[in-house]
Backbone as CSV, one residue per row, in Angstrom:
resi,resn,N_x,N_y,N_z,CA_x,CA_y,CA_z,C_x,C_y,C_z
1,UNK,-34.089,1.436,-32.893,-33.339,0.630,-31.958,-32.021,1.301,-31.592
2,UNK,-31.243,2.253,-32.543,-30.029,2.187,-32.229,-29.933,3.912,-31.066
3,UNK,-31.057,4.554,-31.484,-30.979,5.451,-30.437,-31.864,4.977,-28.875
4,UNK,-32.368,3.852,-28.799,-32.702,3.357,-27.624,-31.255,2.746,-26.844
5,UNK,-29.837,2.332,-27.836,-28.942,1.542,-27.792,-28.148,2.799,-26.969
6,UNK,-28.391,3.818,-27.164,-27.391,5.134,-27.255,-28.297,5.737,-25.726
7,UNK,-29.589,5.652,-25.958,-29.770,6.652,-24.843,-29.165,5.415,-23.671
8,UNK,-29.137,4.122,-23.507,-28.852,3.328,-22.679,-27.567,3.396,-22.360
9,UNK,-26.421,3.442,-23.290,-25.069,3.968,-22.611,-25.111,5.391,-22.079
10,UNK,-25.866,6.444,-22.427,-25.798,7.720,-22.068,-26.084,7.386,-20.097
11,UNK,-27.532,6.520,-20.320,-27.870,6.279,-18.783,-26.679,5.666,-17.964
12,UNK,-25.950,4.674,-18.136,-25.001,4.231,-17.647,-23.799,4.983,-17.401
13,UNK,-23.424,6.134,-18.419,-22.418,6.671,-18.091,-22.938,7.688,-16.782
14,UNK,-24.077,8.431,-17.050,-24.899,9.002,-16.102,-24.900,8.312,-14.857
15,UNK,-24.958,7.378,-14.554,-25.041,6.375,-13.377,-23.416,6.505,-12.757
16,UNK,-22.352,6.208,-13.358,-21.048,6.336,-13.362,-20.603,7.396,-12.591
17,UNK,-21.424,8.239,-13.394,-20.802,10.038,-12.794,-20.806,9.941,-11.181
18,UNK,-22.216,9.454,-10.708,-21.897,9.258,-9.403,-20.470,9.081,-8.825
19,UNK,-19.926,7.887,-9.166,-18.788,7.408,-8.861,-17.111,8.101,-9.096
20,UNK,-17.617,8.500,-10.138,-16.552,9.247,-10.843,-16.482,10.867,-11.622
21,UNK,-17.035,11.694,-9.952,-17.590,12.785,-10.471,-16.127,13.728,-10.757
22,UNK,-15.111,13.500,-10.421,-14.008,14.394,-11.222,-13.784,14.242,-13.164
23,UNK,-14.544,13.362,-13.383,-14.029,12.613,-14.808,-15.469,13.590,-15.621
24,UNK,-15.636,14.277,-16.663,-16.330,15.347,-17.493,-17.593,14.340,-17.583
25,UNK,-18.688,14.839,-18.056,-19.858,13.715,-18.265,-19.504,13.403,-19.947
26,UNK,-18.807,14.563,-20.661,-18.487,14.211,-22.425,-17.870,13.116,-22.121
27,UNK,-16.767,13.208,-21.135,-15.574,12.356,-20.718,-16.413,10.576,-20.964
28,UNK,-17.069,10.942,-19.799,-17.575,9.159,-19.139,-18.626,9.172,-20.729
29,UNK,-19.166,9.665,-21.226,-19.935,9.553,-22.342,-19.515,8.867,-23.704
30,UNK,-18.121,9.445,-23.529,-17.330,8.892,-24.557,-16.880,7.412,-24.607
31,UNK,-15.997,7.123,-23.136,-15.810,6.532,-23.155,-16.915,5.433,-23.194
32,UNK,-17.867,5.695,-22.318,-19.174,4.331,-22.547,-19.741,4.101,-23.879
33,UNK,-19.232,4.886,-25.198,-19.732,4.446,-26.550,-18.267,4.066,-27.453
34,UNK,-17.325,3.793,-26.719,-16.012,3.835,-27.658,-16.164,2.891,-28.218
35,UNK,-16.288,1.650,-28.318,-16.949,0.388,-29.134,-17.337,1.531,-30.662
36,UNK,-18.719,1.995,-30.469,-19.494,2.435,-31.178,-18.565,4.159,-31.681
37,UNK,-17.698,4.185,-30.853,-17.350,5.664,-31.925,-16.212,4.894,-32.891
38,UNK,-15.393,4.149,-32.878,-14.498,3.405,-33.198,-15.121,2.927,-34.916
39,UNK,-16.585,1.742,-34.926,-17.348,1.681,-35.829,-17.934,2.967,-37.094
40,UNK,-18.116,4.528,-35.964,-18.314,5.442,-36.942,-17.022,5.886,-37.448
41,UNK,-16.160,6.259,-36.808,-14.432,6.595,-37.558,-14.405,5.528,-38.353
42,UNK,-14.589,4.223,-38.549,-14.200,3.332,-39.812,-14.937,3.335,-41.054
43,UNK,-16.339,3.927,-40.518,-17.066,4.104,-41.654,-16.679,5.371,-42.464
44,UNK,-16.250,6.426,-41.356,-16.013,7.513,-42.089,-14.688,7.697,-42.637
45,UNK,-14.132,6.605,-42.215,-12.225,6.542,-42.890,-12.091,5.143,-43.285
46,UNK,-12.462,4.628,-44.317,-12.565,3.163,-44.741,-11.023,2.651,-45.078
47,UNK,-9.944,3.416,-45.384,-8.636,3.509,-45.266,-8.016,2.549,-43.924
48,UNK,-8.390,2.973,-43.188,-8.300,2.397,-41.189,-8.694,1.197,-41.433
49,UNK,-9.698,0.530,-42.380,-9.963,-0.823,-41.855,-10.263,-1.136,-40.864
50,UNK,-10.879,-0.688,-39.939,-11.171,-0.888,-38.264,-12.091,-2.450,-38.836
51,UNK,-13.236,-2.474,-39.366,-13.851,-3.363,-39.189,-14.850,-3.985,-38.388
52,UNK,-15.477,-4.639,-38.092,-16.103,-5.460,-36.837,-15.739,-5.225,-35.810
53,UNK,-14.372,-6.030,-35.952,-14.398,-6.279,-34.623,-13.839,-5.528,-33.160
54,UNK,-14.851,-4.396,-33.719,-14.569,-3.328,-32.750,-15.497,-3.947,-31.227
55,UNK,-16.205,-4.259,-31.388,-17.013,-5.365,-30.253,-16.977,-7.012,-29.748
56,UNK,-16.149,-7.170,-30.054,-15.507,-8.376,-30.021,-14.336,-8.097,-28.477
57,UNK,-14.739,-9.169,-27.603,-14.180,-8.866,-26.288,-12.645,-8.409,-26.341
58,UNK,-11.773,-9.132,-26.568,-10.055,-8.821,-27.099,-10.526,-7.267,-27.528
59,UNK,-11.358,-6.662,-28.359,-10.936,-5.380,-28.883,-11.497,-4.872,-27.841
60,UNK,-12.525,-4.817,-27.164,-13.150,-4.060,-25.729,-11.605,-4.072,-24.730
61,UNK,-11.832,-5.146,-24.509,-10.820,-4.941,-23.285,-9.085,-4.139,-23.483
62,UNK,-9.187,-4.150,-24.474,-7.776,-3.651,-25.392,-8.054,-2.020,-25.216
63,UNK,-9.506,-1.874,-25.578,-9.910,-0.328,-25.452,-9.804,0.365,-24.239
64,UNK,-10.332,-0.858,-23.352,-10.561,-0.598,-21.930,-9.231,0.056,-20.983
65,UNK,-7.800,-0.943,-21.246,-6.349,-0.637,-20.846,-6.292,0.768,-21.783
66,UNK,-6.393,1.217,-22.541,-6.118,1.829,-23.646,-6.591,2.764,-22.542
67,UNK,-8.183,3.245,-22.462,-8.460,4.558,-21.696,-8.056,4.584,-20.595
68,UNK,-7.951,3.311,-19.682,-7.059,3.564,-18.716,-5.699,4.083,-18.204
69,UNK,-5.108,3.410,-19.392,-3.800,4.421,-19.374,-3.468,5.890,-19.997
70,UNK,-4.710,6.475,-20.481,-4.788,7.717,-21.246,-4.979,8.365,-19.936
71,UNK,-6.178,8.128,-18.993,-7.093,8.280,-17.789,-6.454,8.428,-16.504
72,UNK,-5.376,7.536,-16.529,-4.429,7.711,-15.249,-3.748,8.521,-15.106
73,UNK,-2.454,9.581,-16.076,-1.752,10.521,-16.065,-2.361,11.930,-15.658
74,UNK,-3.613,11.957,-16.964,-4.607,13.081,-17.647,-5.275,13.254,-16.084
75,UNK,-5.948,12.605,-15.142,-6.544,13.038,-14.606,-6.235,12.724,-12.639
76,UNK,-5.113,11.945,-13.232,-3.733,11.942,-11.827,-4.862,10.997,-10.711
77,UNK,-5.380,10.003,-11.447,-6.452,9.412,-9.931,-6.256,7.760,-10.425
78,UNK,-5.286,6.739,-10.203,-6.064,5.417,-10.185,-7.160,5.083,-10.108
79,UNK,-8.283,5.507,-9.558,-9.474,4.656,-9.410,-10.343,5.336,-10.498
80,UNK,-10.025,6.881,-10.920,-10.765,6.828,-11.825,-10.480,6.326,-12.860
81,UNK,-8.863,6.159,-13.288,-8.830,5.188,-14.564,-9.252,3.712,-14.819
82,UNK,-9.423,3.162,-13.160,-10.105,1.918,-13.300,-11.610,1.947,-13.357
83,UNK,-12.253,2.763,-12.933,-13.393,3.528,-13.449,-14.002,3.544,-14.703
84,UNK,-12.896,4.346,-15.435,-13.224,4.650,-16.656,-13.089,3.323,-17.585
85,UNK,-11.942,2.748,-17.472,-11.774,1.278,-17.969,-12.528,0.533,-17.908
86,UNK,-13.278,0.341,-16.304,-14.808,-1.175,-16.356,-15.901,-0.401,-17.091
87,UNK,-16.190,1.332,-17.152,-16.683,1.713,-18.182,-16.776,1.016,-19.642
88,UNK,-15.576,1.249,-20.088,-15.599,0.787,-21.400,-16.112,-0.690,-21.436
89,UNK,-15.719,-1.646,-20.546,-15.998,-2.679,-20.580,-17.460,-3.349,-20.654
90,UNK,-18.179,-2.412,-19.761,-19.556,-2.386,-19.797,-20.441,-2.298,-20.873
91,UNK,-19.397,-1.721,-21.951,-20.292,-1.930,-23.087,-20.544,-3.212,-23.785
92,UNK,-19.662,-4.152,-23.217,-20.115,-5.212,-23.651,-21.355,-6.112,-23.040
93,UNK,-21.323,-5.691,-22.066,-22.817,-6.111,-21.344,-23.974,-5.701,-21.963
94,UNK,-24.144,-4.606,-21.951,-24.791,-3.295,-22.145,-25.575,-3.544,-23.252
95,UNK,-24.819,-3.843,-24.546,-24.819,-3.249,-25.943,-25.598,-4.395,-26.771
């Protein structure tokens, strides 16, 4: 299940690229599993305490501003940081 979970954000970020072909495909890749990379850094640093509720809407959308404002400077385009942001968000649909 969980690599059917994975190839399905891979497709979506793939879908994205369309839209947001200045932004890397690692780029949009990343961001469409940050939920899920967030969960492996806690497992692998149990120190962090990340926890759950890395999927829990408040922490999505928190992630979401988060790459957006990383996204806006780094790659000098508003729309792709809003881009990249309903990205992240999508994983809550998605997932």
């Amino acid at each position: 299940m969980n690599a059917l979970m994975y190839m399905g954000h891979f497709a979506i970020a793939r879908g994205a690229r369309r839209q947001l072909q200045r932004l890397p495909m690692a780029y949009l890749l990343a961001v469409s599993t940050k939920p899920d990379l967030h969960d492996v850094l806690g497992n692998l640093v149990p120190v962090l305490d990340i926890g759950p509720d890395t999927h829990t809407a408040p922490s999505v959308c928190a992630a979401a501003i988060v790459v957006a404002a990383i996204t806006a400077p780094v790659f000098r385009r508003g729309s792709l940081a809003l881009g990249a942001g309903v990205l992240v968000l999508s994983h809550l649909a998605f997932d």
